[in-house]
N, C-alpha and C positions, 0 to 999 in steps of 0.2 A: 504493500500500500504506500511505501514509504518513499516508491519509483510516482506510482501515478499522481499522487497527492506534491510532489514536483513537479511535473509534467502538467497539473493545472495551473500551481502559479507562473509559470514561463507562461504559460497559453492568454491569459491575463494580463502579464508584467505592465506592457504599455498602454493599456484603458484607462481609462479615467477614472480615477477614486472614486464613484456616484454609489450612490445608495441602491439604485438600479445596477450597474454592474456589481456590485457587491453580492446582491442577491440573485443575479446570473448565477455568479461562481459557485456560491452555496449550493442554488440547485443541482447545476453539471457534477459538482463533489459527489453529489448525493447518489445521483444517478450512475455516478460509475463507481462509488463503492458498493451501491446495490447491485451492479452489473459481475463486479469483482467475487462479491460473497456468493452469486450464484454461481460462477462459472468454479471457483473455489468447491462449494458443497457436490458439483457436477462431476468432479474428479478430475478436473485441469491442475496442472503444476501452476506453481506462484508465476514462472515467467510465462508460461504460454495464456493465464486469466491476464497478467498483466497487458502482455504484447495484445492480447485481444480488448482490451478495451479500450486501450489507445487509438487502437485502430478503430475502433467505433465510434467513440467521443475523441479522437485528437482533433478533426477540426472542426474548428471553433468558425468558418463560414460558412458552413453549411448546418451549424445546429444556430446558429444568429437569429434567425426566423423565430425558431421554437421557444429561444431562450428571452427572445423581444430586445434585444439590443444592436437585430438590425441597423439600426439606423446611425448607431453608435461607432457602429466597428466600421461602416461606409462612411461615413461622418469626412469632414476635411481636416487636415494634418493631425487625423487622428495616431500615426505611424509617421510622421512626415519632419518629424525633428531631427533632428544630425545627432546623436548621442555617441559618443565613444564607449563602445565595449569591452570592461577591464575585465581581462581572465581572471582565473584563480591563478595562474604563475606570477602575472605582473602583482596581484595582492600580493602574494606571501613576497614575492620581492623589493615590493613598496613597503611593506611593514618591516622586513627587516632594514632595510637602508633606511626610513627613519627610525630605528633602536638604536643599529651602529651609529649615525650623525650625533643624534640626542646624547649619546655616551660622549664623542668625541668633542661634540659642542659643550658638554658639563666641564671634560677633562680642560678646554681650554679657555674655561671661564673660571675653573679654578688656579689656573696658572696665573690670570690674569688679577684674582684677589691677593694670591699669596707672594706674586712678583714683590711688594714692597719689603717682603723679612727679610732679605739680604738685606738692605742699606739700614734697615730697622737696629738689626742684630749689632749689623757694623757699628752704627751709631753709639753703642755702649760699652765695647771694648777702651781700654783706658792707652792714655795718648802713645805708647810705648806698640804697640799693634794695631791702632786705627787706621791706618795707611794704608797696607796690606789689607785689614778687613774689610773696611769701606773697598777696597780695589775690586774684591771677590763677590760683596754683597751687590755692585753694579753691575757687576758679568751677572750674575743670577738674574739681578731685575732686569735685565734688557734681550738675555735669553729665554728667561719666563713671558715675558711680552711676544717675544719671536714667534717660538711656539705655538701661544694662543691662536696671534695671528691666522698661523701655516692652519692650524687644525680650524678654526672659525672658517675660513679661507678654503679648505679641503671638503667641509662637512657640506657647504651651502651649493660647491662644483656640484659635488655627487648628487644633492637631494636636487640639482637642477634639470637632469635629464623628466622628473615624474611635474615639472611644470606646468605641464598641460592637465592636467589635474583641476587646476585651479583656473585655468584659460578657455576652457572649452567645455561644454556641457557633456558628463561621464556618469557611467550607470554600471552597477554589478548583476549577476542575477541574484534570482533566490537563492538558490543554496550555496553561491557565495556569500552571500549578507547573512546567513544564518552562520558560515562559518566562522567570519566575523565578527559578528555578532557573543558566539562562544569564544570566542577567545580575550572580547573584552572584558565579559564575566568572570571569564575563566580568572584572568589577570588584576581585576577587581581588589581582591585580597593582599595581593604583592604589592600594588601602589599607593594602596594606604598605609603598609608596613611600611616603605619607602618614605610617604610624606610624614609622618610620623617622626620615624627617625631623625628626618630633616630639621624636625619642629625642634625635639630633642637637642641636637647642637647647636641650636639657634637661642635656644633658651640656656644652656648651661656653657656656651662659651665664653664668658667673661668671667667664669670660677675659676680656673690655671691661673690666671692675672691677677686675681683677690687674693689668693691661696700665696703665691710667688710673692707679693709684696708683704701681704701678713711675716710670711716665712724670715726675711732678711730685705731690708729697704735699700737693696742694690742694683741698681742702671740694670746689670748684665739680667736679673729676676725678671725686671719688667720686659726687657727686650724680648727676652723666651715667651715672658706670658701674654705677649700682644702677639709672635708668632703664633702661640697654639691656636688663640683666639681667630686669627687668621686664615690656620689651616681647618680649622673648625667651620667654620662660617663657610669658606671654597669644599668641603666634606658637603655640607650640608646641600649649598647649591648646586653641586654636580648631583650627587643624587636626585634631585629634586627636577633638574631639566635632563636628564639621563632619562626618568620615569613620565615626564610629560612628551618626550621622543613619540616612544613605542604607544601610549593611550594615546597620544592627536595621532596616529595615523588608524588606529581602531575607529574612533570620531569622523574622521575626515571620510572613510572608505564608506563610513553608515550615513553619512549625509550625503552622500551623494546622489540618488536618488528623492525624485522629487514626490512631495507629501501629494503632488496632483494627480501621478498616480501610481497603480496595483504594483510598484515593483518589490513594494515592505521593506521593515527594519528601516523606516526613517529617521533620522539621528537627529530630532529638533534642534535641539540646545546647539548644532551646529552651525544654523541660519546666521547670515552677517549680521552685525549690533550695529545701528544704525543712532548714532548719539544724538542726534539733531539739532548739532552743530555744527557749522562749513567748518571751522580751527579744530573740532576733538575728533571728525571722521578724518581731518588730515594726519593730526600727528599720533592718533592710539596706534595705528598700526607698526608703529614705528620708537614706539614708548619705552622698550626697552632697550635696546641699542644705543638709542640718546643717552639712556639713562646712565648707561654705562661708560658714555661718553663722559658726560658729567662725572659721575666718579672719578674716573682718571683724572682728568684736568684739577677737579678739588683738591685730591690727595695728594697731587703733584706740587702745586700751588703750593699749600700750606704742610707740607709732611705730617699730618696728622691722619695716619693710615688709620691708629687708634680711635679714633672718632669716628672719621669720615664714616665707616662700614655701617652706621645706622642710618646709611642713606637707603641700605634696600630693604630692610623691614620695614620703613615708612613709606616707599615706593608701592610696594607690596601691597597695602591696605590702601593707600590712593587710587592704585590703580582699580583692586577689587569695587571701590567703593562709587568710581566714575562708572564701569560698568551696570551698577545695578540701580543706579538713581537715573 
């Protein structure tokens, strides 16, 4: 049943969501799993009832008539849209090259928080090795910069081949979007262990630097304990865009498909936010990037790496909070 009951939503996909083709579908369902259980009780094999009722009910213009959606299925650009048809190879290929990016994109947004503990570190050694440190704490900040760069730079090449995604009107079938579909579920569990975690270092990374200074009120103390704090907070963020990676491409594959019609698994919460503002439809798309622009230049400006970093916990809730007003 589990072939035929496919085989009606493909037959379906691109009608129009109407309360009348709805209850087409119901009926045709009806009629060939009443067809299947007779041919079943008749002593037909699972495949030979199934192959036979497709064959009886597969098509759907010649039962139009009976089913009263004539008019429907003849209709204009009823079929007449240009949609691209994403296999199940290009899905499992799209999902994983957004996991791999999302990882890569984490790794070098962490590089790009924790770039400052070289000079930070240096900064504290006492005048007899500050020379040398500071020398080695620059090669790190500007290697760790590099890096991000390359990886930022690598992640956005590769995720630019699946562009047209977003450029051009694309559709899965059913039982792609159902696989889909289980795998966001599936995955559900893990990316809240994930943001969790995140929340975690987010929240107790300013105790090494309490703790260090408590301990002994020495430069080199704090130094370490603004690094941990540092590597904590870049812990937290790569996990945290590592794990929105692999779910926006869960999202994005389920939105694809338009709520107009039969094709299912429509992924609302997907639909563009529309702020209704010319300046917040221009620069949210772009919200982050900037944001991290600004980072940079602040912490550079004034070398209060130690500070500056509670610019993205308050971005964070800005941002959340523009979206939903």
């Amino acid at each position: 049943m589990e072939t035929i009951h496919n085989y009606l939503e493909s037959m379906f996909a691109r009608l129009p969501n109407t309360q009348e083709v709805i209850r087409a579908k119901c009926e045709l369902g009806q009629m060939m799993e009443d067809k299947y259980s007779e041919l079943i009780e008749a002593g037909k094999s699972d495949n030979e009832a199934v192959a036979q009722v497709i064959a009886e009910f597969g098509n759907l213009e010649e039962l139009s008539d009976a089913l009263g959606i004539s008019h429907i299925l003849h209709g204009d650009n009823v079929y007449a849209d240009n949609i691209r048809q994403i296999t199940e190879n290009e899905v499992h290929s799209y999902i994983y090259d957004a996991a791999f990016c999302g990882l890569l994109r984490g790794f070098g947004i962490f590089l790009a928080i924790i770039c400052s503990s070289g000079p930070i570190l240096a900064a504290t050694y006492h005048a007899s090795s500050a020379k040398g440190a500071m020398t080695a704490g620059l090669v790190f900040l500007f290697c760790s910069i590099a890096a991000a760069v390359a990886l930022l730079t690598y992640s956005a090449l590769r995720m630019g081949r699946w562009s047209f995604i977003r450029r051009m009107p694309c559709s899965i079938d059913y039982s792609t979007a159902g696989m889909v579909n289980d795998g966001l579920r599936n995955s559900h569990g893990s990316f809240v262990l994930q943001r969790t975690i995140a929340v975690l270092l987010f929240c107790s990374c300013y105790i090494p630097l309490i703790v260090l200074d408590y301990i002994d009120d020495d430069p080199v103390n704090s130094g370490i304990g603004v690094t941990i704090l540092l590597f904590m907070v870049g812990i937290a963020v790569w996990i945290l865009v590592a794990a929105a990676g692999r779910e926006k491409s869960y999202i994005t594959l389920l939105g694809l498909n338009s709520s107009q019609k039969m094709d299912g698994h429509y992924y609302k919460e997907q639909e563009k936010v529309h702020y209704g503002n010319r300046f917040l439809d221009a620069v949210m798309p772009v919200y982050w990037p900037t944001l991290s622009c600004v980072y940079l230049i602040i912490s550079f400006l004034t070398f209060r790496w130690d500070i500056s970093w509670i610019i993205w916990p308050i971005a964070a809730v800005a941002y959340n909070l523009i979206r939903n007003l």
